[in-house]
C-alpha positions in Angstrom: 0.0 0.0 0.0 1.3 3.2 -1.3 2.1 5.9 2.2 -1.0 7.8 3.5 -0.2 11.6 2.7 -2.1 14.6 5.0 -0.5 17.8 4.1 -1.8 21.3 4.4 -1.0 23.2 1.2 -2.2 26.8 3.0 -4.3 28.9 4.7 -6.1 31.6 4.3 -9.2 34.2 4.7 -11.6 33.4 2.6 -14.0 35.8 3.1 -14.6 39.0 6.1 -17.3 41.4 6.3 -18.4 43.5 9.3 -21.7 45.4 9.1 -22.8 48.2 11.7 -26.2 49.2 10.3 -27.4 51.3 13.5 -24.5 53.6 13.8 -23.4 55.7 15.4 -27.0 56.3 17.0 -26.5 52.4 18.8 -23.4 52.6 19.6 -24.4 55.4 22.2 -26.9 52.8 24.2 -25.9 52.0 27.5 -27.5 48.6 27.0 -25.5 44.8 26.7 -26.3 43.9 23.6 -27.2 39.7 22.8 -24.6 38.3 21.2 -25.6 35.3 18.5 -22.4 33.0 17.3 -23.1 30.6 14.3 -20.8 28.2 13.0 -20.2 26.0 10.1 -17.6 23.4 7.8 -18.0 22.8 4.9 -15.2 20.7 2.1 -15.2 21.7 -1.5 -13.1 19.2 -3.5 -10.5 21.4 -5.8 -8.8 18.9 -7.6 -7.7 15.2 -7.3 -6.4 14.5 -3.8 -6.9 18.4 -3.0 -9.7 19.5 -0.7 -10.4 23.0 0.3 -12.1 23.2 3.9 -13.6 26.1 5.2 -14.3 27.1 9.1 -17.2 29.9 8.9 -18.5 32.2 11.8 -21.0 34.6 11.9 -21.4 37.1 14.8 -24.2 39.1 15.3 -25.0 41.3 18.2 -28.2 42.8 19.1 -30.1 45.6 21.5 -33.6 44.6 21.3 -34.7 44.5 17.0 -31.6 46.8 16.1 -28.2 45.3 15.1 -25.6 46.7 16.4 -22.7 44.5 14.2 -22.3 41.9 12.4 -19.8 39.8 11.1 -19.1 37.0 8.8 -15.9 35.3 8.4 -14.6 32.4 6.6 -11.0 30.7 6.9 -9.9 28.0 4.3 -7.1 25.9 4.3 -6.4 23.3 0.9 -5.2 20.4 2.4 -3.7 17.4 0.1 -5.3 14.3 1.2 -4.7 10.8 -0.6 -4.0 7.4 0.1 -6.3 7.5 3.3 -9.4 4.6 3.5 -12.1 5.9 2.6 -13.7 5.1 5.9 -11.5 7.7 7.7 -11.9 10.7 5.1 -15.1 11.7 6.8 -13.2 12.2 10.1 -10.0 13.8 8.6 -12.6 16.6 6.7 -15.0 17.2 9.2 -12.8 17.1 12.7 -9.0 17.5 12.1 -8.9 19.8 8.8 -11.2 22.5 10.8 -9.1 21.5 14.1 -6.1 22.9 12.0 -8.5 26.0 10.4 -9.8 27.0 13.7 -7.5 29.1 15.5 -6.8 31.1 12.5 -10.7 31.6 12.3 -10.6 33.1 16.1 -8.3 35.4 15.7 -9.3 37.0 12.5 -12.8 37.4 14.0 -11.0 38.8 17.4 -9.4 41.2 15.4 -12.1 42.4 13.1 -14.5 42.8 15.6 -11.6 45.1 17.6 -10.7 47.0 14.9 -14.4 48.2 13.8 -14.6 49.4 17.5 -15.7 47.0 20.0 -14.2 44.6 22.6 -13.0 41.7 21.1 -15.6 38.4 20.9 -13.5 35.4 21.3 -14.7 32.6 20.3 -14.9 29.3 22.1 -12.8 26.4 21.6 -15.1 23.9 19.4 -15.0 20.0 20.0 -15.2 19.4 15.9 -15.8 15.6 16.4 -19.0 16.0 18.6 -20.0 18.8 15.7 -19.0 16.1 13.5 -20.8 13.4 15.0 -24.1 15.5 15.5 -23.9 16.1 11.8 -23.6 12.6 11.0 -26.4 11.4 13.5 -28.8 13.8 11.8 -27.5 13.0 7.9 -28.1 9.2 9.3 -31.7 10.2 10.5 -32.9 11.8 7.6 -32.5 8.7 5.5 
């Protein structure tokens, strides 16, 4: 059997905006705002043995019906992946290519969030194989 080969080729933002609809008028409101965090994977083959995987996050923080930010950001890595059983390329996408993507993600949403003006949001760590696993579960239940 030919050697297993995992290899990360790069990574990189995809994709960052930062929206502040409601100022400046919100930004003078003495109220917390709700913070809402969404996250999501998702592979894209690019060529043979070449998968691009993508870690997105969207942030959006609220006082009552008025936004005060939001942002959406996406980090990518291409990862070479090839001579792995087909069995474990599930896992390798879905848990260990975003473990890799992750802290790249934090920071860059960290960062934009600071520079538009407000505190930093960090953003927790993620267990990607319980996300993983959840995903599976419902894929297996809805067929």
């Amino acid at each position: 059997m030919q050697e297993a080969v995992f290899q990360i080729k790069r990574v990189y933002l995809k994709e960052a905006s930062l929206e502040q609809p409601n100022s400046p008028a919100i930004l003078l409101s003495e109220e917390q705002p709700s913070v809402d965090i969404q996250m999501g994977v998702q592979v894209t083959p690019v060529a043979d043995d070449v998968f691009e995987v993508s870690v997105a996050a969207t942030v959006h923080t609220q006082i009552g019906e008025q936004t005060v930010f939001l942002a959406e950001v996406k980090q990518a890595g291409i990862f070479e992946i090839r001579n792995i059983a087909q069995d474990q390329m599930g896992p390798i996408m879905g848990i260990a290519c975003p473990q890799i993507v992750y802290p790249y993600l934090r920071g860059n949403v960290a960062d934009l969030i600071q520079r538009a003006g407000f505190p930093p949001v960090h953003l927790a760590e993620i267990n990607f194989q319980s996300m993983y696993e959840q995903q599976q579960a419902q894929e297996a239940g809805l067929q």
